[in-house]
N, C-alpha and C positions, 0 to 999 in steps of 0.2 A: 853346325846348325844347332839350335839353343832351343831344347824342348822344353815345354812345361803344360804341367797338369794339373785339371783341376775338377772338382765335384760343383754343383751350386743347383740350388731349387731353384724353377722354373722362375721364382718371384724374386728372386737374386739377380738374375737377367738382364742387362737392359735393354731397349729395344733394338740399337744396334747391332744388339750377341744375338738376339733373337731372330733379327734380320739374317744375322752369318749364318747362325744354323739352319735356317731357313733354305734359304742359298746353295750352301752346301749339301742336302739332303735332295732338294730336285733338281743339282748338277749329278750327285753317285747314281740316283733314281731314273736317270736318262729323261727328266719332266714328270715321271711318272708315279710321283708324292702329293696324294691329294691334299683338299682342306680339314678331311677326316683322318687322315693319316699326321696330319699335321697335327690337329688338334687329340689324339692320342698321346703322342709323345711328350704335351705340357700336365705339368701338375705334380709332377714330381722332382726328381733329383738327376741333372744332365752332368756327365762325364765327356769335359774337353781336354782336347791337345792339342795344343798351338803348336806349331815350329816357326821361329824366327817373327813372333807374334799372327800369326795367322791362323787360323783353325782350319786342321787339316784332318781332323776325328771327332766324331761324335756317339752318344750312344745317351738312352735314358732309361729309370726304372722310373715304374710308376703302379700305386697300389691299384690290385683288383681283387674283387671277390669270387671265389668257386666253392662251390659247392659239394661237397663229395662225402658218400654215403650218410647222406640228412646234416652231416656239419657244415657251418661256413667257414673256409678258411681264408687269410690276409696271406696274399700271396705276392710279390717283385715281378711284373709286369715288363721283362726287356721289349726296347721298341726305339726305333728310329736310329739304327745304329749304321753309321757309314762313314768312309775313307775317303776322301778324296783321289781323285783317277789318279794322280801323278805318285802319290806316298804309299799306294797299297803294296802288298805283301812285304811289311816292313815291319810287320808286328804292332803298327799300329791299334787295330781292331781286336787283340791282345792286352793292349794297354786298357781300353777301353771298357772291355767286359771284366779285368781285372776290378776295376776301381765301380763299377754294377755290382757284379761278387759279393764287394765287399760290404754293400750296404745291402743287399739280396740277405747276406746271410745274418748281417746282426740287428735286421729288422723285420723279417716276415719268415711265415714257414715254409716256403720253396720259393726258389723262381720259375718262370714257364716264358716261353718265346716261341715266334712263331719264325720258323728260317724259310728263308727262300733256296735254291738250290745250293747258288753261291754261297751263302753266308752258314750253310749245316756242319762244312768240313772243320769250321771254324769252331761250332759250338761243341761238337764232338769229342774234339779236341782237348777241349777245355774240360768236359767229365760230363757235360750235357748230353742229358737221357731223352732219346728217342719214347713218345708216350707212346703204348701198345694198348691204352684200350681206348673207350670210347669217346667224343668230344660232344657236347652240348652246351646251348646257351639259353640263359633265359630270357627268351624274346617279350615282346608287346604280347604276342594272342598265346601264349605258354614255352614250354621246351620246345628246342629246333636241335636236330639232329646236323652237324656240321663232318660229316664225310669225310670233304675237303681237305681238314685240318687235323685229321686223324694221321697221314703222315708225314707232317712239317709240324707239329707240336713236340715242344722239349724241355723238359723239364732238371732241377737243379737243387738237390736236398741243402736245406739251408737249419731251421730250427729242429725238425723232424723229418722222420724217414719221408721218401716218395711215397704216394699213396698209392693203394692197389689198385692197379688197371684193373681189377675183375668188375669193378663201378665206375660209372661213369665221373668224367669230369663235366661240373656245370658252371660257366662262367657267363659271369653278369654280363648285359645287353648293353651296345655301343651301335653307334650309327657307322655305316661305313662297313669298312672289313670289323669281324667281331672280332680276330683274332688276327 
């Protein structure tokens, strides 16, 4: 089998790649990858792996802004990262965040992800910190306290230390899942 890998911005794409990923994301998602979800994971930098030309991995960062203790910080945004059913626990999803990483670390001050059950053991793994304190966003009518995402948020020191959970994290407002 004849792998290959590759980075490329959102605008690098053509519509047929963007159709694959497409494809691929609400086949791993069981359908369940909305047009918000969708539309989070463009505008950045996408991490494929074909095998035997087909794309059988995907993953993307994409910048967002937080907020923490009165600074703004430019943070790598992991999102829309999935295997295809037949190729998984092959390391693929490895490869993936591998080649995230690397643009995580030599272009923003952390990375942060939100995992689902499945995809934690994975980030873990990789040196992906569990956040312990609190989550906020900044919605339309002010700060919204997000619960929720206080224990699936994961953080990834890249320019500078992680920030201290004793303050909150505040990340800029998106339609759909915030995080």
């Amino acid at each position: 089998m004849s792998e290959t890998l590759r980075t490329a911005h959102t605008f690098e794409l053509s519509p047929a790649e963007l159709l694959q990923i497409r494809t691929l994301l609400t086949d791993a998602f069981h359908g369940n990858f909305s047009d918000d979800d969708w539309d989070h994971g463009l505008g950045g930098v996408h991490a494929l792996v074909h095998e035997d030309g087909e794309l059988v991995a995907h993953g993307s960062v994409i910048q967002r802004r937080v907020i923490h203790r009165g600074r703004s910080l430019r943070i790598g945004y992991v999102e829309a990262v999935a295997v295809r059913a037949d190729r998984r626990r092959r390391g693929l999803g490895g490869l993936v965040m591998e080649m995230l990483e690397r643009v995580i670390d030599g272009a923003y001050d952390f990375g942060a992800l939100s995992a689902s059950d499945d995809g934690a053991e994975l980030y873990r793994a990789r040196g992906w910190q569990l956040w312990r304190g609190r989550i906020e966003a900044l919605g339309p009518s002010g700060v919204v306290h997000l619960p929720d995402e206080e224990d699936t948020t994961y953080l990834r020191p890249a320019a500078r230390p992680l920030p201290d959970p004793s303050a909150a994290l505040l990340f800029d407002w998106r339609d759909g899942d915030v995080l």
